[in-house]
C-alpha positions in Angstrom: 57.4 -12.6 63.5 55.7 -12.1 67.4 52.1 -12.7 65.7 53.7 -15.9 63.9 55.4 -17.1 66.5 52.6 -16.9 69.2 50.3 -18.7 66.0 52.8 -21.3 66.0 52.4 -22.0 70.0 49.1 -22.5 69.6 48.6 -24.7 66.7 51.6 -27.0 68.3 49.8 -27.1 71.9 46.5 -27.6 70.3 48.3 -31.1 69.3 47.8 -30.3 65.5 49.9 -32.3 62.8 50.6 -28.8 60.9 52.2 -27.5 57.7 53.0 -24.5 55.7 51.3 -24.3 52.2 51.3 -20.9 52.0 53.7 -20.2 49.1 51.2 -18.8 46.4 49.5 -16.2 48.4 52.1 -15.4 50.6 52.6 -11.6 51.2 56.0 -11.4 50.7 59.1 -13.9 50.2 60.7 -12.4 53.2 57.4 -12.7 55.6 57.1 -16.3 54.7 60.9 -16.7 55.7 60.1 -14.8 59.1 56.4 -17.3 59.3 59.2 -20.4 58.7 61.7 -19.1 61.4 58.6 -18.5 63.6 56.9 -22.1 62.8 60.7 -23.7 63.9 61.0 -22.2 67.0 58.0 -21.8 68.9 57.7 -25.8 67.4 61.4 -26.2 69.3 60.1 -24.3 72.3 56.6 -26.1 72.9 57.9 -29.7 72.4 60.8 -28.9 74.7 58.2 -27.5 77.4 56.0 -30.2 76.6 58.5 -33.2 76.8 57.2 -33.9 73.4 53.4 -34.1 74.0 52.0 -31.5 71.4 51.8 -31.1 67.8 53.9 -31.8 64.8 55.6 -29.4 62.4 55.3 -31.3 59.3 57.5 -28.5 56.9 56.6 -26.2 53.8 55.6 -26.6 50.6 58.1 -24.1 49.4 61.5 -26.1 48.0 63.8 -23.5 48.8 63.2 -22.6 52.1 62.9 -26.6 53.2 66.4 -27.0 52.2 67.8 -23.9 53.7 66.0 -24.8 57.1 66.8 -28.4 56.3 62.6 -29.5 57.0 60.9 -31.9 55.2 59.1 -30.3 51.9 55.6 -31.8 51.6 52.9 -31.2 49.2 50.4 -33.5 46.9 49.7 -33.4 43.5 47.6 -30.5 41.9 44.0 -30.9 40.5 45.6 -30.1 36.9 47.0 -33.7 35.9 43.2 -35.0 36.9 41.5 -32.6 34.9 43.8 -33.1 32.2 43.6 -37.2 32.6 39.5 -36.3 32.7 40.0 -35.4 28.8 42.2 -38.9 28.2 40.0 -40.9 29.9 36.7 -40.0 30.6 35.6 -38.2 34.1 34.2 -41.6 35.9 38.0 -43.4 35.1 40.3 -39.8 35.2 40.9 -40.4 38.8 41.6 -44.1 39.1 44.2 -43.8 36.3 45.6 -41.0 37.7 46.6 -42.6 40.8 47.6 -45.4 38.9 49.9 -43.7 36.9 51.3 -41.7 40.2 52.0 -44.9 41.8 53.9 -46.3 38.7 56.0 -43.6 38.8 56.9 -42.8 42.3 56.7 -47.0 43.3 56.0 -47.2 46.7 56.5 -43.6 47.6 53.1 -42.2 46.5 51.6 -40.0 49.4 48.2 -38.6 49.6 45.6 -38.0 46.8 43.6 -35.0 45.9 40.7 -36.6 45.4 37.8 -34.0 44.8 39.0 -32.1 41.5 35.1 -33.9 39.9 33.3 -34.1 43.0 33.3 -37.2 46.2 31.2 -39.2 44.5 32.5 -40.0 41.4 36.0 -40.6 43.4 34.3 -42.8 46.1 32.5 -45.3 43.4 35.2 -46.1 41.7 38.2 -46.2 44.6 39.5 -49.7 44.5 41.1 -51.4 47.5 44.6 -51.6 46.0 44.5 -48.0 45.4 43.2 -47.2 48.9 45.3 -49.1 50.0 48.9 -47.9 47.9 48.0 -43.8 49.4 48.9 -43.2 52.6 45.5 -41.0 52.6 43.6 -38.0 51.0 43.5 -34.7 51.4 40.1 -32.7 52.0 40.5 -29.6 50.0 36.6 -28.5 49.5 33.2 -29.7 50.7 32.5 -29.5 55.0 34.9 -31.4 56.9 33.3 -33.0 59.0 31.1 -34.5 56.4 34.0 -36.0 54.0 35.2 -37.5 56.9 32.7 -39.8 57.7 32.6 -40.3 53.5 36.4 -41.1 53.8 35.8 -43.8 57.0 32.9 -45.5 55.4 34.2 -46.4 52.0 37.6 -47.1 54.1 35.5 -49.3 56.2 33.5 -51.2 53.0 37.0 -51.8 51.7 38.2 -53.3 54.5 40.7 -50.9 55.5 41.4 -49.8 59.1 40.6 -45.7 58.3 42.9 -45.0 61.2 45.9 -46.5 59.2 45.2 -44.1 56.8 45.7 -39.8 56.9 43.3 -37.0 56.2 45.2 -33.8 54.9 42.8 -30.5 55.5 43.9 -27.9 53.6 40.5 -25.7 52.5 41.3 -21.9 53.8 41.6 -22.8 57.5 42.5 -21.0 60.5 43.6 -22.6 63.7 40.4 -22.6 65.2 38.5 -24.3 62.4 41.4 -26.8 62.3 41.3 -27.8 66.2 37.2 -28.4 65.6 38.4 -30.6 62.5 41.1 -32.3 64.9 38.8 -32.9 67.8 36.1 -34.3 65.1 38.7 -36.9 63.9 39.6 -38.4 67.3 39.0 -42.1 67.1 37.9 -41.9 63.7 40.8 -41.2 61.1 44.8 -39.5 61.5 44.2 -36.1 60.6 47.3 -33.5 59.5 46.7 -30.0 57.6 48.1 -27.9 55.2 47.8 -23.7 55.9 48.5 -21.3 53.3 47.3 -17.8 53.6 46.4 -17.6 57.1 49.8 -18.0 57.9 51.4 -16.4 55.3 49.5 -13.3 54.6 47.9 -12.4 57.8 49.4 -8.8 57.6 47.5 -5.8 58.8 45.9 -3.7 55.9 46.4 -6.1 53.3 44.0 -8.4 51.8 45.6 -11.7 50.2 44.8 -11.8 46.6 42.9 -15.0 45.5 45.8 -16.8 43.4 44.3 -20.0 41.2 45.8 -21.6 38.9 43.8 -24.5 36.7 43.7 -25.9 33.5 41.1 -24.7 31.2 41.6 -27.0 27.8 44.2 -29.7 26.8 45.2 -31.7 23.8 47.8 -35.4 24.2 50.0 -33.8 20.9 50.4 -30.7 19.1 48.4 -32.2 16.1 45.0 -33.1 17.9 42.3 -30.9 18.7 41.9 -28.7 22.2 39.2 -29.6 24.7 37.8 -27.8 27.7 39.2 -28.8 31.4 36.9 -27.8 34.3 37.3 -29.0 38.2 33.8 -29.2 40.1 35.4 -30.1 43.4 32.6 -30.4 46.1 32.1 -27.1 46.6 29.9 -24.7 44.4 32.2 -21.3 44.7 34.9 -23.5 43.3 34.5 -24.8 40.2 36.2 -23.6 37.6 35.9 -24.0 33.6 33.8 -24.1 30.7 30.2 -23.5 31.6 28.5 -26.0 29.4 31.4 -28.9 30.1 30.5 -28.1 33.9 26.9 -29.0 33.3 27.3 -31.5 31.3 29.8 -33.1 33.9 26.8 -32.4 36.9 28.5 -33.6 39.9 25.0 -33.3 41.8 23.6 -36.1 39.2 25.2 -39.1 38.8 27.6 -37.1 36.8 26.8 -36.3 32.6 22.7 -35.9 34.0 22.7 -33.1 31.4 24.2 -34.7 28.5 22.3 -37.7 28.7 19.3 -35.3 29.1 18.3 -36.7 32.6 17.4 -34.8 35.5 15.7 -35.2 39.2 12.1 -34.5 39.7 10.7 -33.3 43.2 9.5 -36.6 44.8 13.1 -37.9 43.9 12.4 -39.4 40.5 14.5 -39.9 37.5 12.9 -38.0 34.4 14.2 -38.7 31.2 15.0 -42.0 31.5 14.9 -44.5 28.2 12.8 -47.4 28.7 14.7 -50.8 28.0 12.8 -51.7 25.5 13.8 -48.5 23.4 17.9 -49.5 24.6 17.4 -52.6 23.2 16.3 -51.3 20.3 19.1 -48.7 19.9 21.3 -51.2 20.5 20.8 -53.1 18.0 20.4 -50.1 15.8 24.6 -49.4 17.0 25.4 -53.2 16.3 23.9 -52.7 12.8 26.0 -49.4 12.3 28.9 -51.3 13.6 28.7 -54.1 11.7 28.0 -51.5 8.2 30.9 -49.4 9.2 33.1 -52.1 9.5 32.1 -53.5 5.6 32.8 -50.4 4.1 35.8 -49.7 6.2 37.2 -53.2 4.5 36.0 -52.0 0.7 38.5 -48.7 1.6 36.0 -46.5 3.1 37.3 -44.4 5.6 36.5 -40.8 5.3 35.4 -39.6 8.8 32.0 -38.5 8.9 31.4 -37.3 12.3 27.7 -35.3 13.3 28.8 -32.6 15.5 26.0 -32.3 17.5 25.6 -36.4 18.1 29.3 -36.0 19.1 29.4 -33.7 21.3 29.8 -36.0 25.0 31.3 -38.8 23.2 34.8 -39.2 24.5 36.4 -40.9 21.2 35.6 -38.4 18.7 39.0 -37.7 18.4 39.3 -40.5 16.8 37.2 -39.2 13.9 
């Protein structure tokens, strides 16, 4: 409780917007009851000493104990449902139509996006101003800080947006040091909050917290279609997670699919691989031909599937077949 509650004066006079994620790594549920108690009253004491110039105590992830300490009970949505819409969809539309699916269904009350579960830059090309806008923010859980910051302001900025009407959420392993550089970094540039988990709840003597992940690794819509792989790049190497050949084929580091479309970056910078548009004009019309044979025997009752496995193997509709 002491270590907690001398933690909790110094993330609160540091000026840090602050909450506890530290549910599924916690040591124990009775030390992250003491870390809550803790988090409350040195919160209570620095705000009354402060006249109410210091940080914020945003709450806890964890249901049960925001009700029985009546404080708010935060949180954001987990990379599963994108890496499951990622198998719907398609990776470069999985995140749009996640957050347009969160925002039918919460209407108005939609919070802050996880936005890195297939890396920043498929997120960032295809982030559309009403979305942007309808989140209050996004939450930075992988990459350097400092760096998705000035990602997060500049495609804020290209979209018109004022990025200080919007919130960053840091929640990547921090401790309170790391998180006052990240705070002092943001000044003038974006509203910053975090989310701490283990270094709140697990900082016990002797004991080293266990690495707790929990991801999806395949997915089907119904019980009568076929599984496929889920993987989350994220913008960090150590954490991706999934299927080793999905992962490559979904190569975050080139333009996403580099792999499967059997592209790839030379040294000076160059594209090798590349089909020259002569040869996609002519397998173009090869498709329309297919198409347009397809459909003729589809109308004479011809409709056995007749899929290639191999030729198959990136396209997102062969489900279908």
């Amino acid at each position: 409780y002491t270590r907690s509650f001398e933690k909790g004066r110094r993330i609160w006079e540091s000026g840090l917007t602050l909450g506890d994620m530290g549910t599924r790594r916690r040591f124990s549920f009775q030390h992250h009851e003491r870390v809550i108690d803790a988090l409350i009253a040195s919160y209570e004491d620095v705000k009354q000493e402060s006249k109410g110039q210091c940080g914020k105590f945003t709450g806890t992830s964890n249901v049960y104990l925001a009700m029985k300490y009546d404080i708010p009970c935060l949180g954001t949505m987990s990379h599963q449902c994108i890496s499951f819409e990622e198998i719907v969809s398609g990776v470069f539309e999985c995140n749009y139509n996640v957050m347009n699916k969160w925002s039918e269904v919460y209407d108005g009350n939609v919070g802050i996006f996880l936005y890195d579960c297939f890396g920043d830059k498929v997120f960032f090309n295809n982030l559309s101003k009403r979305m942007a806008m309808t989140f209050c923010g996004l939450r930075i859980d992988s990459g350097v800080e400092e760096e998705q910051v000035d990602l997060i302001v500049e495609k804020y900025k290209q979209l018109g947006i004022d990025p200080m009407s919007k919130q960053a959420v840091f929640s990547n392993g921090l401790n309170i040091e790391r998180a006052v550089e990240i705070h002092n970094y943001c000044k003038g540039k974006i509203t910053d909050s975090y989310g701490v988990g283990t270094f709140l709840t697990c900082d016990v003597t002797d004991c080293k917290p266990m690495n707790i992940v929990v991801k999806l690794i395949r997915g089907r819509i119904t019980e009568s279609r076929e599984w496929h792989p889920c993987v989350k790049l994220s913008c960090d190497k150590g954490k991706t997670l999934g299927d080793e050949d999905v992962i490559c084929a979904q190569d975050s580091d080139f333009s996403v699919y580099g792999k499967a479309l059997g592209l790839r970056k030379t040294k000076d910078g160059d594209i090798s691989g590349a089909t020259s548009e002569s040869s996609i004009s002519s397998q173009i019309s090869y498709a329309l031909k297919m198409c347009e044979n397809a459909t003729e025997q589809m109308s004479t009752g011809v409709i056995a599937p007749t899929p290639i496995e191999k030729e198959c193997a990136y396209c997102k509709y062969k489900g279908l077949c």
